[in-house]
Backbone bond lengths (Angstrom), bond angles and torsions (degrees), N, CA, C in turn:
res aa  C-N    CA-C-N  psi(-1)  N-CA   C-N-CA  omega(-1)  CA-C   N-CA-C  phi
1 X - - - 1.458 - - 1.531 108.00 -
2 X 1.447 125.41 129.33 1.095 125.27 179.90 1.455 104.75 -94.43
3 X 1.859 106.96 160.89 1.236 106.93 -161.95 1.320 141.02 -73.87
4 X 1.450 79.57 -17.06 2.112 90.41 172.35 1.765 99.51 -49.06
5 X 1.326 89.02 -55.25 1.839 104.09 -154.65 1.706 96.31 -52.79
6 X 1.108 123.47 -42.34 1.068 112.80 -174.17 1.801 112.68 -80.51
7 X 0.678 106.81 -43.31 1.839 100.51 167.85 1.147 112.33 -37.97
8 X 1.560 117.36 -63.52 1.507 118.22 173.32 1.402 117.74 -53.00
9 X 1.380 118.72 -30.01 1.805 112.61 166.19 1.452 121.11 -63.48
10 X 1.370 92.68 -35.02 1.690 107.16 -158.87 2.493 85.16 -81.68
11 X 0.765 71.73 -66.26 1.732 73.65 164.90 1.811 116.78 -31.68
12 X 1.222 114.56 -69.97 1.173 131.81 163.96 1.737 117.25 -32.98
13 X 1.181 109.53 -60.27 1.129 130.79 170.22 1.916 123.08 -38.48
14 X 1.655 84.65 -59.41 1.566 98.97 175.97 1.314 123.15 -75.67
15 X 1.669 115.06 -13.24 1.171 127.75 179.00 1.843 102.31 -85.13
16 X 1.227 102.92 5.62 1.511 104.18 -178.41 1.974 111.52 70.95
17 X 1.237 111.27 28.79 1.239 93.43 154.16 1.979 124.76 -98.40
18 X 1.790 97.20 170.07 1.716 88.79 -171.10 1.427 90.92 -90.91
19 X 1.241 74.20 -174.32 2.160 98.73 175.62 1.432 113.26 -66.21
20 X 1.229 106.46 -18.77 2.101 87.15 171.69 1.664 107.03 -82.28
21 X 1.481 116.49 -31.58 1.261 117.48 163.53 1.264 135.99 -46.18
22 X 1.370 105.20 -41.23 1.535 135.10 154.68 1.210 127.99 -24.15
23 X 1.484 87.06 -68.34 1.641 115.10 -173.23 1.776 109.13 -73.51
24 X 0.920 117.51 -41.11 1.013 134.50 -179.76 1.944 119.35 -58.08
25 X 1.162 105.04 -38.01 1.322 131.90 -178.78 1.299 109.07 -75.05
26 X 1.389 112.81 -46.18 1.815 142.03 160.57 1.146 98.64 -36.11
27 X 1.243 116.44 -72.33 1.549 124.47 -158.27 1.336 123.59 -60.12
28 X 1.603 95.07 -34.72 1.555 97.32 172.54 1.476 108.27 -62.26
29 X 1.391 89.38 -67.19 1.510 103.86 -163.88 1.914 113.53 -26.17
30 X 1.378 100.00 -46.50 1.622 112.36 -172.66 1.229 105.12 -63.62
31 X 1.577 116.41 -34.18 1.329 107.76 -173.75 1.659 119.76 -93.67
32 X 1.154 95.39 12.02 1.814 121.54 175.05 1.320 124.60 70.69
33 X 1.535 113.64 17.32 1.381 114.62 -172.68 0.971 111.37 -115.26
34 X 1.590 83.19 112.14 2.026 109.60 -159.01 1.694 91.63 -82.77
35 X 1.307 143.99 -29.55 1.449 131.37 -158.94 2.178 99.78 -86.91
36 X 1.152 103.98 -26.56 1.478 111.90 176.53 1.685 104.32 -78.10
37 X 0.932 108.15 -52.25 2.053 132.01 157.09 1.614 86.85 -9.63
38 X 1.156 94.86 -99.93 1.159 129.40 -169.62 1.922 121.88 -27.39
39 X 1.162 91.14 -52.00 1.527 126.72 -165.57 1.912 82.13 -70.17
40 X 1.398 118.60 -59.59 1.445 121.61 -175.02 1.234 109.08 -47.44
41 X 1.583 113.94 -56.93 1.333 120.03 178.41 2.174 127.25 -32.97
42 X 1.814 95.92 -52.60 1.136 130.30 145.68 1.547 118.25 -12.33
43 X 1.595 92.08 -68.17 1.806 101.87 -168.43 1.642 107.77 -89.45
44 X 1.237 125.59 -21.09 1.186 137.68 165.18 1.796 113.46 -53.78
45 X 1.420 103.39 -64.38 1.443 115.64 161.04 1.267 119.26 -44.30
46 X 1.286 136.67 -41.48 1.772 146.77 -153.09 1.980 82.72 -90.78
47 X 1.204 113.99 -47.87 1.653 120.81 -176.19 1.723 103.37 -51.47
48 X 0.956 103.19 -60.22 1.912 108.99 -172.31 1.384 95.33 -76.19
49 X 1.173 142.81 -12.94 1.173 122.80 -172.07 1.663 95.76 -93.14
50 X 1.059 110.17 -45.32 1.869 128.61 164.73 1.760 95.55 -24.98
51 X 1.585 116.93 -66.56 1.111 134.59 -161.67 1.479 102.60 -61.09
52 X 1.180 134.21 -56.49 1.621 148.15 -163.26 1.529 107.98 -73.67
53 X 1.411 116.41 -30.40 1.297 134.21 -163.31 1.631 85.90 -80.38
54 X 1.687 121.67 -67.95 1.481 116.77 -169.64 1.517 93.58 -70.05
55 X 1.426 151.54 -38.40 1.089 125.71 170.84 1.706 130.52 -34.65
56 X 1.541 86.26 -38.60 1.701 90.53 174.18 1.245 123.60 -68.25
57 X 1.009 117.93 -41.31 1.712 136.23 -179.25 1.214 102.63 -58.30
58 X 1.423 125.32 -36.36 1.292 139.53 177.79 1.666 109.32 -56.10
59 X 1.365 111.67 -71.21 0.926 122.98 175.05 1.247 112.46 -50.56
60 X 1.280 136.39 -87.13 1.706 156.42 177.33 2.268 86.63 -17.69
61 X 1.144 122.02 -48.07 1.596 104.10 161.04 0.995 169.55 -54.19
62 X 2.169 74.83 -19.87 1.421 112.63 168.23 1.545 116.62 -83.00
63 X 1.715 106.08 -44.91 1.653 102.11 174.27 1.320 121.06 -76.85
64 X 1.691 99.06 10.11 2.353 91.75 174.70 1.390 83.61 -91.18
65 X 1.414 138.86 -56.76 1.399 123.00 174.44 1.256 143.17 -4.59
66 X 2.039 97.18 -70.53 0.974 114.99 167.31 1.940 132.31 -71.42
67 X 1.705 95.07 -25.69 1.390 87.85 152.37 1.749 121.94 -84.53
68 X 0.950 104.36 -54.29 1.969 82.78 173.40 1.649 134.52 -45.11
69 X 1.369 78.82 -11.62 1.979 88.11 170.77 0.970 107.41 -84.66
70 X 1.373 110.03 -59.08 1.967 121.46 177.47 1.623 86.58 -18.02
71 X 1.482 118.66 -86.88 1.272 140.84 -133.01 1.472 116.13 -65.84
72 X 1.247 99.09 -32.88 1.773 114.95 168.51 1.459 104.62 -77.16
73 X 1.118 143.01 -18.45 1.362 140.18 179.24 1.399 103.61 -87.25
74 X 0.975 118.20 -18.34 2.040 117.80 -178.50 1.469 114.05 -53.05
């Protein structure tokens, strides 16, 4: 594996994608089509952002909690 390719895995990786994502990214790459490349990269990004977005929502449920508790404890 040459080293670009692997940066971009090792990249991939830390960005929290799995191994079919991986692989997938691979495939382009080997087959040199940087505008499809690219475009993957794209949909990979739109996924974690998917992820961070319900993380928030997640959270933001936790601080009405913690403010309606606050407030009942007064």
């Amino acid at each position: 594996m040459n080293e670009e390719l692997e940066k971009i895995l090792n990249n991939l990786s830390d960005a929290g994608c799995g191994s079919e994502e991986l692989q997938k990214a691979k495939q382009l790459y080997e087959a040199g089509d940087t505008e499809a490349l690219i475009r993957y990269f794209r949909k990979c990004r739109c996924s974690r952002m998917d992820e961070l977005h319900e993380s928030q929502r997640k959270v933001d449920c936790l601080d009405y909690l913690i403010r309606q508790t606050a407030k009942t404890n007064r």
